[in-house]
C-alpha positions as MATLAB code, in Angstrom:
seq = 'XXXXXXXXXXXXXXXXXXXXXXXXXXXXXXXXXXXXXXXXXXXXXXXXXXXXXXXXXXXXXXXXXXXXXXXXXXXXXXXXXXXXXXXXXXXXXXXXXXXXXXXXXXXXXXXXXXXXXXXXXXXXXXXXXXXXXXXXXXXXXXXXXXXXXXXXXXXXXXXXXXXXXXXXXXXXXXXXXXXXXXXXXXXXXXXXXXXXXXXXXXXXXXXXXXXXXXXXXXXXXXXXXXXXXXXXXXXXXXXXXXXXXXXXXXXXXXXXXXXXXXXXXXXXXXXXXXX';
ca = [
      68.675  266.812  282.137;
      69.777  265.058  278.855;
      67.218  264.147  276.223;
      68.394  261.120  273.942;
      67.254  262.189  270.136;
      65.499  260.146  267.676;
      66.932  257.366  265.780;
      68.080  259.095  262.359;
      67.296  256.889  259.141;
      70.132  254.909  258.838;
      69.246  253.431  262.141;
      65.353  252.708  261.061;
      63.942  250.127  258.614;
      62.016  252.371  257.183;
      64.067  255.324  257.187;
      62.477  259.022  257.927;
      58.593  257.050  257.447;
      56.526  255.298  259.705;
      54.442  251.682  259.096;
      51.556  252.974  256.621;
      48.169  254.318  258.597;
      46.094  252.087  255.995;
      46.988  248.574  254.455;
      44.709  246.143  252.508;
      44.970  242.623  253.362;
      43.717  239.219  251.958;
      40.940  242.539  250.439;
      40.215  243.851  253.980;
      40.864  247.265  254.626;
      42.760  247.999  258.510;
      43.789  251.252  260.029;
      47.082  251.969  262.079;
      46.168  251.622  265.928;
      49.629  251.314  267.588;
      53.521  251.215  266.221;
      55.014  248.036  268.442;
      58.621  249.184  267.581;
      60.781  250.267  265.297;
      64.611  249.391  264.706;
      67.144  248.889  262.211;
      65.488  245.722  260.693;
      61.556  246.273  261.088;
      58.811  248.175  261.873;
      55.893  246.297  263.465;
      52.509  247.764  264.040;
      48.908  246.742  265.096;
      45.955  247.492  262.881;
      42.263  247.229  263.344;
      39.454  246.615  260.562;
      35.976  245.329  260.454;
      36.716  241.961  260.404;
      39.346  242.163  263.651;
      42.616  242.990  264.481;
      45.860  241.989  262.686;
      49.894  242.660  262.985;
      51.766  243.628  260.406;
      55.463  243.911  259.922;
      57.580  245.662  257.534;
      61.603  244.636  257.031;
      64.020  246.946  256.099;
      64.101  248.663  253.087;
      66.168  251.710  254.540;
      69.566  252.012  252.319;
      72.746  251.761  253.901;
      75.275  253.729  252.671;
      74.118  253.862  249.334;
      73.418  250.285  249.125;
      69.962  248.719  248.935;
      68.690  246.521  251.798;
      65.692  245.587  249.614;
      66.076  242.283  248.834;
      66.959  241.677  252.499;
      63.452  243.013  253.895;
      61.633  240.774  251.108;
      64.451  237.539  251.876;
      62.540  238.022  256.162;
      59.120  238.520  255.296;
      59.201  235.861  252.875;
      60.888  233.641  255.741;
      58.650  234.641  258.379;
      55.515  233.988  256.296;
      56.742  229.999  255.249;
      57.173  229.351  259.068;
      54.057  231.023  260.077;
      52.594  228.848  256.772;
      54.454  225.942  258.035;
      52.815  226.024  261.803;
      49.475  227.334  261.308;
      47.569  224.646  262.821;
      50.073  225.000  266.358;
      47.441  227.144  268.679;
      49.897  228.664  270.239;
      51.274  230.166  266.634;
      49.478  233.294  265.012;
      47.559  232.489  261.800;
      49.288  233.729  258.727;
      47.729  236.519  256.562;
      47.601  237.081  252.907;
      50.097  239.886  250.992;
      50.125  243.772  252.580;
      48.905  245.957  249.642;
      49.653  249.633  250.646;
      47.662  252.187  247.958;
      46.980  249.380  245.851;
      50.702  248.637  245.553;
      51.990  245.081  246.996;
      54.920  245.104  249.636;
      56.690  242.311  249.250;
      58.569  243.175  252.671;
      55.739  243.128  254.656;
      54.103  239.975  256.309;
      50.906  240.323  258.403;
      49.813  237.955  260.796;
      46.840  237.409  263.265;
      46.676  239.772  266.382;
      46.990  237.696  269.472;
      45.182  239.176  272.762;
      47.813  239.191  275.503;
      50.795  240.846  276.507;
      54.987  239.757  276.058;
      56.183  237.804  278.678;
      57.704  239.828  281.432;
      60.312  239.557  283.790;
      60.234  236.270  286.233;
      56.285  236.518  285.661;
      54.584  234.149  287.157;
      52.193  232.203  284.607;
      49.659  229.205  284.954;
      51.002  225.335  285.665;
      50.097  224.923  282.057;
      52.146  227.641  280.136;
      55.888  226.481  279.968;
      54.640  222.527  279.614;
      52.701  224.390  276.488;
      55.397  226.117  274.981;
      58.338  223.370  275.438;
      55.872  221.167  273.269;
      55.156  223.982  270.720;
      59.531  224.141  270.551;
      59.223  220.235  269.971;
      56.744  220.436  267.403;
      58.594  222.973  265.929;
      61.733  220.927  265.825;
      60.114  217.985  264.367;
      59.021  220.243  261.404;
      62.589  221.414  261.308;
      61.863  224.840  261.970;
      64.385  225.949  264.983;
      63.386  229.383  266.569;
      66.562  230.529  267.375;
      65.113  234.213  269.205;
      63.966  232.901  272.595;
      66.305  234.669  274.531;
      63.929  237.551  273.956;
      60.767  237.552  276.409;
      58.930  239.799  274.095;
      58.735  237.144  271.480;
      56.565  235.309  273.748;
      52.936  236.876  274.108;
      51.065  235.697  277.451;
      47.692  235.419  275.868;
      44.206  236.662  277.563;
      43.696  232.904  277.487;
      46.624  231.918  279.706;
      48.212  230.123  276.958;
      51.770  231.070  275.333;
      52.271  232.272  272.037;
      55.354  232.745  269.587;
      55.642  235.506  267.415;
      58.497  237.265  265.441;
      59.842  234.609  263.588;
      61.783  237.241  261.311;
      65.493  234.904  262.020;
      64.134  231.565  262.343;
      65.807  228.967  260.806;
      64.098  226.074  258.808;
      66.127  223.288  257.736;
      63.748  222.497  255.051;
      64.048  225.610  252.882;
      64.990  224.611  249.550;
      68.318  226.797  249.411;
      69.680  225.077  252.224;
      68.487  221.738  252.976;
      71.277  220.249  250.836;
      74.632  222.072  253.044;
      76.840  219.778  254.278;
      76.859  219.264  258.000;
      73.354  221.592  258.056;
      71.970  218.641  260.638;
      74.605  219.560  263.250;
      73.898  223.500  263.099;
      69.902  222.589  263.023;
      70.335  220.474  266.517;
      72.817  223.301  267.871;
      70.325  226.027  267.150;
      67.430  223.878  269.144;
      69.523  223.090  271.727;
      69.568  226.739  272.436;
      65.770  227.159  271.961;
      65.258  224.905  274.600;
      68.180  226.390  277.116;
      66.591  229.747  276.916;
      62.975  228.390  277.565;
      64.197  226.572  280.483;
      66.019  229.542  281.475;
      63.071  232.060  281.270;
      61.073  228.777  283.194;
      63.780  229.255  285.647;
      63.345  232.619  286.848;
      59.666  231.920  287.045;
      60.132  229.181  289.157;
      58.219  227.310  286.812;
      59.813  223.832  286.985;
      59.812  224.027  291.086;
      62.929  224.942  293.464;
      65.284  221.615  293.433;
      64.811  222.251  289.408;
      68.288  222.500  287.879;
      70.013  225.404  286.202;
      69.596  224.572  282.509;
      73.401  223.984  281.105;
      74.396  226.706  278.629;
      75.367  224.589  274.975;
      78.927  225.018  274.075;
      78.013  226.905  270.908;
      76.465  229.567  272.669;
      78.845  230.071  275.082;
      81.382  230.768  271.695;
      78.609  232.723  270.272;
      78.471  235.026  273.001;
      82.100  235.734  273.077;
      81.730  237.518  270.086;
      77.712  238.597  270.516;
      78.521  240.330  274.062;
      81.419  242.347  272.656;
      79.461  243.273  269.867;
      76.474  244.266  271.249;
      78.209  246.156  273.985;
      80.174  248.336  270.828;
      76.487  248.974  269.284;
      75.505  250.741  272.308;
      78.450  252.479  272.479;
      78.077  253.364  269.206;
      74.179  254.297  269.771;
      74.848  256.377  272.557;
      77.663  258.647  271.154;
      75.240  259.107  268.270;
      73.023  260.374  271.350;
      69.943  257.723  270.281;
      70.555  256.119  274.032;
      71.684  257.289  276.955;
      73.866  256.497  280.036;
      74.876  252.691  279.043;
      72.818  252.474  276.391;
      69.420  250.690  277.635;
      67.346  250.429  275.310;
      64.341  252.034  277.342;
      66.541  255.076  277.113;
      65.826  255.596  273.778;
      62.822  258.343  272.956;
      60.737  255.360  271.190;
      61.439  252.033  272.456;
      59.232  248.894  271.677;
      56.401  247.976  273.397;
      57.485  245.628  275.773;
      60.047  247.920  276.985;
      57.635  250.790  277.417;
      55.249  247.808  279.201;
      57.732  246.981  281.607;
      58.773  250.525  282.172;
      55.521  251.611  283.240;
      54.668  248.053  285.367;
      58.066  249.145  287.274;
      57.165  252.614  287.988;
      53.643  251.872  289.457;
];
């Protein structure tokens, strides 16, 4: 039987290491409990100190091909930080936390947030009356702050908390129409109310398959941008497993829960499946 094989360095944000086993934040010391995943643009992994339990993530800093991806881990964690920043007071956000220090040395590709109890959203799970009314006014919040989240179509950005409630996380691609550097781009109105049209088709899509909104619900309409997007997105991811699975990282058509460490909510639902 065929054994896929690690993901070589190229392939990992971190290259050949792992997140740190110790980190220093806002001058509380936390130890490496879990690694949540690790791909090509982070590595995200839940730590435990004396004063609780926090997540922190680390973007890419993994050359490719010679070239430095440096200033592209520090460009995420600074933009996952503002929006975290930006929505603190939203329950159903994780608090921000203060700079990652790593052996007294600051990573400026890091961002740390609150640990929320819970697990990611899985598969049409059924949740309390309360949970997609919640989180289509957390998306409308987020909107009016003009802060679109663009990476709902991914269940495992949505944690199911211990208290019933739903809560966003990864907000590594969001995109926030009020950052300085691009506030001022011609026609960036239109591509701000495109990108939140699509937040809310995939929440009403994962509500959906819950049967959250009640059987004569209708089939949320795709937006026309998506539909174009995924012209090109399908093709492309489809080559990326190709690629991943000649490399011998997946197998068969290139699931991800083929590969030998796949992220927690894969390895969640994996395990739910075969019970």
């Amino acid at each position: 039987m065929s054994t896929a094989k690690p993901r070589p360095p190229l392939f990992r944000a971190l290259g050949a290491c792992e997140p740190p086993t110790e980190v220093i934040v806002d001058g509380n010391r936390y130890f490496r409990l879990e690694i949540y995943k690790h791909d090509s643009w982070a590595a995200t992994a839940l730590y435990s100190g004396d004063v609780g339990r926090i997540v922190c993530k680390f973007n890419r800093t993994q050359p490719i091909l010679g070239l430095s991806t440096a200033w592209l881990g520090r460009r995420l964690a600074a933009r996952e930080h503002r929006a975290l920043t930006r929505l603190a007071d939203l329950a159903t956000i994780p608090n921000p936390m203060g700079a990652v220090y790593v052996n007294g040395q600051l990573h400026r590709n890091a961002v740390a947030r609150k640990y929320i109890p819970g697990h990611p959203l899985k598969l049409n799970e059924t949740v309390g009356p309360h949970f997609y009314p919640l989180l289509r006014a957390t998306l409308t919040e987020m909107h009016q702050r003009g802060i679109a989240y663009v990476d709902l179509h991914k269940r495992e950005n949505v944690i199911v908390g211990d208290d019933g409630r739903p809560h966003l996380v990864d907000f590594q691609i969001c995109f926030d129409m009020t950052e300085p550097r691009v506030r001022w781009l011609p026609g960036i109105r239109a591509v701000f109310n495109a990108l939140c049209a699509g937040d809310r088709y995939h929440l009403e899509k994962h509500a959906v398959r819950a049967d959250a909104r009640g059987e004569d619900a209708p089939r949320p309409e795709i937006p026309t941008w998506l539909q174009l997007h995924r012209v090109i997105a399908v093709p492309f991811r489809q080559l990326r497993r190709r690629l991943l699975v000649s490399k011998g990282i997946r197998l068969g058509r290139g699931s991800v829960s083929t590969e030998v460490f796949a992220e927690d909510a894969v390895r969640r639902e994996s395990v739910s499946r075969a019970a």
